[in-house]
C-alpha positions as CSV (number, residue, x, y, z in Angstrom):
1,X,66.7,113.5,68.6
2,X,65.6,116.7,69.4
3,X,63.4,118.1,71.8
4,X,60.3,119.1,69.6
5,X,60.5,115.5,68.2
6,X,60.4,113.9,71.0
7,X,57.1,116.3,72.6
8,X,55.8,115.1,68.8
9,X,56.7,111.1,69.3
10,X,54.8,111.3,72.7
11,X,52.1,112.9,71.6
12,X,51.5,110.6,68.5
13,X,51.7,107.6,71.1
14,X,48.9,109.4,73.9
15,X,46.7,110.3,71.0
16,X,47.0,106.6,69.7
17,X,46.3,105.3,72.8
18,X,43.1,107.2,73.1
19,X,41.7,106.3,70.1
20,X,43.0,102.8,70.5
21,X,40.4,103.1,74.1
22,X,38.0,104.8,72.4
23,X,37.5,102.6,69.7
24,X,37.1,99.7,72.0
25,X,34.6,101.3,74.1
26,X,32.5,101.9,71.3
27,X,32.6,98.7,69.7
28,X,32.2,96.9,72.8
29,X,30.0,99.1,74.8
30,X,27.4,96.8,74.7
31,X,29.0,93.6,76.6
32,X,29.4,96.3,79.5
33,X,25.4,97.6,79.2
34,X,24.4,93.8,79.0
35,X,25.4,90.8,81.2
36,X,23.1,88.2,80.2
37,X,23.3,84.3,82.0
38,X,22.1,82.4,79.6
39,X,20.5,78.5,79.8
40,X,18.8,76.4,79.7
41,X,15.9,77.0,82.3
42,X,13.9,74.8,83.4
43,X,10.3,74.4,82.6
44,X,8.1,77.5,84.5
45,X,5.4,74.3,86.2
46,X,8.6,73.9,87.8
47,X,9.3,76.7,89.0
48,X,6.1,78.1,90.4
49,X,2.6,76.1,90.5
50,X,0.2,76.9,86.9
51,X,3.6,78.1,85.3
52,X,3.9,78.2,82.0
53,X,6.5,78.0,78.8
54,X,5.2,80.7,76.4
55,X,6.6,82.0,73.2
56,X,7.0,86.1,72.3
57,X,7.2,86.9,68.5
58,X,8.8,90.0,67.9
59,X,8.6,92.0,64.7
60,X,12.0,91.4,63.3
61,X,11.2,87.8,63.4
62,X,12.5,86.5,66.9
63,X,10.7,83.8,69.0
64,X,11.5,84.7,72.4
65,X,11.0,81.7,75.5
66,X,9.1,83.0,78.5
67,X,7.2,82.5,81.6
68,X,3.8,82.9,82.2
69,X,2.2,82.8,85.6
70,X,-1.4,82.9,85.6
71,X,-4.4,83.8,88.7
72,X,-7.4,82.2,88.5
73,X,-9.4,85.5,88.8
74,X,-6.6,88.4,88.7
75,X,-6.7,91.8,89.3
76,X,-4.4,92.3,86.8
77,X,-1.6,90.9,84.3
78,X,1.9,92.2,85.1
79,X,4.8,92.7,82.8
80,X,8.0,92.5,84.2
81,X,10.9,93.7,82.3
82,X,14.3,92.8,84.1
83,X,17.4,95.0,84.2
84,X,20.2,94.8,82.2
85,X,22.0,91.4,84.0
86,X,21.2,87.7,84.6
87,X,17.9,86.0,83.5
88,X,13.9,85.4,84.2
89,X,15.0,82.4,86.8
90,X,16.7,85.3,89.2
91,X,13.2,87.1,89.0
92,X,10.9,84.3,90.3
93,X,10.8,85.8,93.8
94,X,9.2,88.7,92.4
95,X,7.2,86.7,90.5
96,X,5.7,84.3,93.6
97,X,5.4,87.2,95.6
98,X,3.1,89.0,93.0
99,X,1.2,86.2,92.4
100,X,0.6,85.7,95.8
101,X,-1.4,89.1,95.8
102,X,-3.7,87.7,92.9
103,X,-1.7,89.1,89.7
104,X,-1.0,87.5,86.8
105,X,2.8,87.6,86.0
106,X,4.7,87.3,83.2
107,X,8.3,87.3,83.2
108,X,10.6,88.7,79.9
109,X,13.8,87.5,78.8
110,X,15.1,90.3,76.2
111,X,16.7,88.7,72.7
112,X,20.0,87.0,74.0
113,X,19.5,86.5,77.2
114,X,18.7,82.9,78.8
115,X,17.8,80.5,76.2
116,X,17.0,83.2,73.3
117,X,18.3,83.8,70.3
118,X,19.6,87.3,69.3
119,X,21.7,90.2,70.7
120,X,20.7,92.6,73.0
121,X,19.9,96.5,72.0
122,X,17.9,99.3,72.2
123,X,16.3,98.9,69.5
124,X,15.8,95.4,70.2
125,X,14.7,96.0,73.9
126,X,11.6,98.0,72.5
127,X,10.7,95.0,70.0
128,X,11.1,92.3,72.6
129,X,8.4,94.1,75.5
130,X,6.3,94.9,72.8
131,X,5.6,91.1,72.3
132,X,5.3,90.6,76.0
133,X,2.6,93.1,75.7
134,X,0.6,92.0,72.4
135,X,0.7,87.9,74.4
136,X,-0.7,89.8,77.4
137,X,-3.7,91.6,75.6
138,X,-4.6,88.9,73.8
139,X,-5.2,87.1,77.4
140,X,-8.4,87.7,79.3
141,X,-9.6,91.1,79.8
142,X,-8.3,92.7,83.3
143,X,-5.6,95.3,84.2
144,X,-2.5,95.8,82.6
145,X,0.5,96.6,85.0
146,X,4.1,97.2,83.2
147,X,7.1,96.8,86.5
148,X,10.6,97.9,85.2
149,X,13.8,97.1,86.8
150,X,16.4,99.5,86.2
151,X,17.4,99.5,82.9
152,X,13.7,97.5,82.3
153,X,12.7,100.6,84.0
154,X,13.5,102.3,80.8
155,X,12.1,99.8,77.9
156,X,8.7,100.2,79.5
157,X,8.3,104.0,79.9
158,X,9.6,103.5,76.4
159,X,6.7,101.4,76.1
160,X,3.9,103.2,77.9
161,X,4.9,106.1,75.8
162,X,2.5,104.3,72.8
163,X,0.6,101.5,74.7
164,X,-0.1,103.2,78.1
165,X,-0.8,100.6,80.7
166,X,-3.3,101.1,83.3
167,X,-0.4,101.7,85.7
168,X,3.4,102.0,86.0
169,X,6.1,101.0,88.4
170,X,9.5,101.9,88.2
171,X,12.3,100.7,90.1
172,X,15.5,102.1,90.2
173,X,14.9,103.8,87.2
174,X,17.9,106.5,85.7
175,X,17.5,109.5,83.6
176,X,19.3,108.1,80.8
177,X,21.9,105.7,80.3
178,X,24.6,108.3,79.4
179,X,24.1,109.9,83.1
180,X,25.2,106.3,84.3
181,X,27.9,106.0,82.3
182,X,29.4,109.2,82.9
183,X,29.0,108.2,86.5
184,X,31.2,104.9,86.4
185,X,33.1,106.0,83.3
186,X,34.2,109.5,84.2
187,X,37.4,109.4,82.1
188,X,35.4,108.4,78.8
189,X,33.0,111.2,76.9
190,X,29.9,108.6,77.6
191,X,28.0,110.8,75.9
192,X,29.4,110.4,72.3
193,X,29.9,107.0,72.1
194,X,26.7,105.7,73.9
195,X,24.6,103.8,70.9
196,X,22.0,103.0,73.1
197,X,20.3,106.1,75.2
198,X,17.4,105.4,76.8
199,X,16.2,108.6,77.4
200,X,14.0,107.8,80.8
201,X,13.0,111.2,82.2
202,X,12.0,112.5,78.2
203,X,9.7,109.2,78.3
204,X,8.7,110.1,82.0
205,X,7.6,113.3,81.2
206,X,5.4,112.3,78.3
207,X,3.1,110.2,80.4
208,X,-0.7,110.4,82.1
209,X,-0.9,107.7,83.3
210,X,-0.3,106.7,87.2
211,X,3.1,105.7,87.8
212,X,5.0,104.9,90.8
213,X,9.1,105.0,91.6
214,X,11.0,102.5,94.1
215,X,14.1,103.8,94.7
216,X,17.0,102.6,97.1
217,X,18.5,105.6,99.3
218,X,22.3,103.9,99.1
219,X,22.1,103.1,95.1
220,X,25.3,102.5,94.4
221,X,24.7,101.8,90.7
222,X,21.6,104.1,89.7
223,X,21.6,107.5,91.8
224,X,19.2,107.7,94.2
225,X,18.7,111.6,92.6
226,X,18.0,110.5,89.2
227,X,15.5,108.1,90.3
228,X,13.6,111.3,92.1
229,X,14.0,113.1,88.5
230,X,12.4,110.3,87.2
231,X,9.3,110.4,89.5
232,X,9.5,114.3,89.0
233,X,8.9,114.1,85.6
234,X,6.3,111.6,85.7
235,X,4.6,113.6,88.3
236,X,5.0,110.2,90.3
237,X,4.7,108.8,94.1
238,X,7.9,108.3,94.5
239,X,8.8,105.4,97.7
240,X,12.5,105.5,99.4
241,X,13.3,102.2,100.7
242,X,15.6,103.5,103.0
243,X,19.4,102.0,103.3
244,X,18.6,99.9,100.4
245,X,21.7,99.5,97.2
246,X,20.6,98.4,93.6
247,X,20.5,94.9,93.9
248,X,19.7,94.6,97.8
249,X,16.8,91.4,97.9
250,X,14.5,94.0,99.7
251,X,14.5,96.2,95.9
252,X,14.1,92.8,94.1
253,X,10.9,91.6,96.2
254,X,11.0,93.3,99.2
255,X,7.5,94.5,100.6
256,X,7.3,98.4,99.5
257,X,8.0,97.1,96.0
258,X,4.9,94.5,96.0
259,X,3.3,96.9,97.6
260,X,3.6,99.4,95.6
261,X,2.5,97.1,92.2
262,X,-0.8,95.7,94.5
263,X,-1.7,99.3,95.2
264,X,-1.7,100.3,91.4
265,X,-3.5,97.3,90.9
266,X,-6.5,98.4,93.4
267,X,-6.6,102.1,92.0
């Protein structure tokens, strides 16, 4: 065998190769973005006091379980739209802790995660919080907060872009998914085989309405930079919890998060 065929052999089996890796991380690329636990739950009375089992329509014909936490008297409603991993149950600190400050909560889970039907997507995403919003409207007349985690970060400045809330908090929130991507998947061209974008800091910079950005300095998942570009471009107050990684308890319910979702809900 000569030389030139061999160079020719080997370079038939690296280009296979690639486009065997390739073509796996594009048709599963979304089993890496989402990591949905799924159920069942149990019923929200018992998870917090006046909880309630609710049901989101979406427009493509899903009906979506979630829970409701109403306050006799709130200052406002709060939507919470969870990041890209686990389910409402792993949210219900956040939820008590809210409640406790006199807001009405209700807590998403996206199509396919928990109990609900469906798979996830961006797409999907948008219809899902959509319905979370059109249940909350239709409930008695007070503020409307939307509080994104992370990659919920991005479906509800997605959101506000149409139906802008009377305030918006944003934790952890990246500039778009590819920028994460390229950060954990340096040896892959992210960029052209994301399906799903989420274009954050385009939304962001879209928006007049007051928004504020909770951001942990030690992100190991979400740079801490891209969640200041984020507040930059939403000309945002933007709150370092210092020493804090993406899924520290202190990001989840900690006190400068709460704080930050009762202060909108004063303004």
């Amino acid at each position: 065998m000569t030389v030139r065929r061999r160079v020719l052999i080997w370079v038939a089996v690296i280009v296979t190769i690639v486009a065997v890796v390739f073509s796996a991380a594009f048709a599963f690329q979304r089993k890496l973005i989402y990591l949905p636990t799924g159920g069942p739950l149990p019923p929200a009375a018992e998870v917090l006091p006046s909880g309630q089992d609710v049901t989101l329509s979406t427009d493509d014909g899903l009906r979506l379980s979630a829970w409701y936490f109403p306050v006799e008297d709130a200052r406002a409603k709060v939507l919470v739209a969870p990041g890209n991993a686990g389910n409402r149950s792993h949210r219900v600190p956040l939820a008590r802790a809210l409640t406790q400050r006199g807001l009405s909560v209700l807590l998403l889970d996206y199509r396919g995660f928990g109990d609900n039907p469906g798979s996830p997507s961006e797409d999907g995403l948008a219809l899902d919080v959509r319905a979370a919003r059109d249940f909350l409207v239709e409930r008695e007349p007070n503020r409307l907060l939307y509080v994104g985690e992370s990659l919920g970060a991005a479906v509800v400045t997605e959101l506000a872009t149409e139906h802008p809330p009377d305030g918006l908090v944003l934790r952890s929130p990246f500039t778009e998914l590819a920028a994460v991507g390229k950060r954990h998947y340096p040896f892959l061209p992210v960029g052209l085989l994301l399906r799903d974008r989420f274009p954050v800091s385009e939304y962001a910079g879209r928006l007049s309405i007051p928004v504020t950005v909770v951001y942990g300095t030690e992100d190991s998942i979400v740079p801490a930079e891209q969640s200041r570009e984020v507040a930059d471009a939403a000309s945002a107050e933007a709150v370092a919890v210092t020493g804090a990684d993406h899924n520290d308890p202190v990001l989840l319910d900690g006190a400068q998060l709460i704080d930050a979702v009762s202060d909108l809900a004063t303004r």
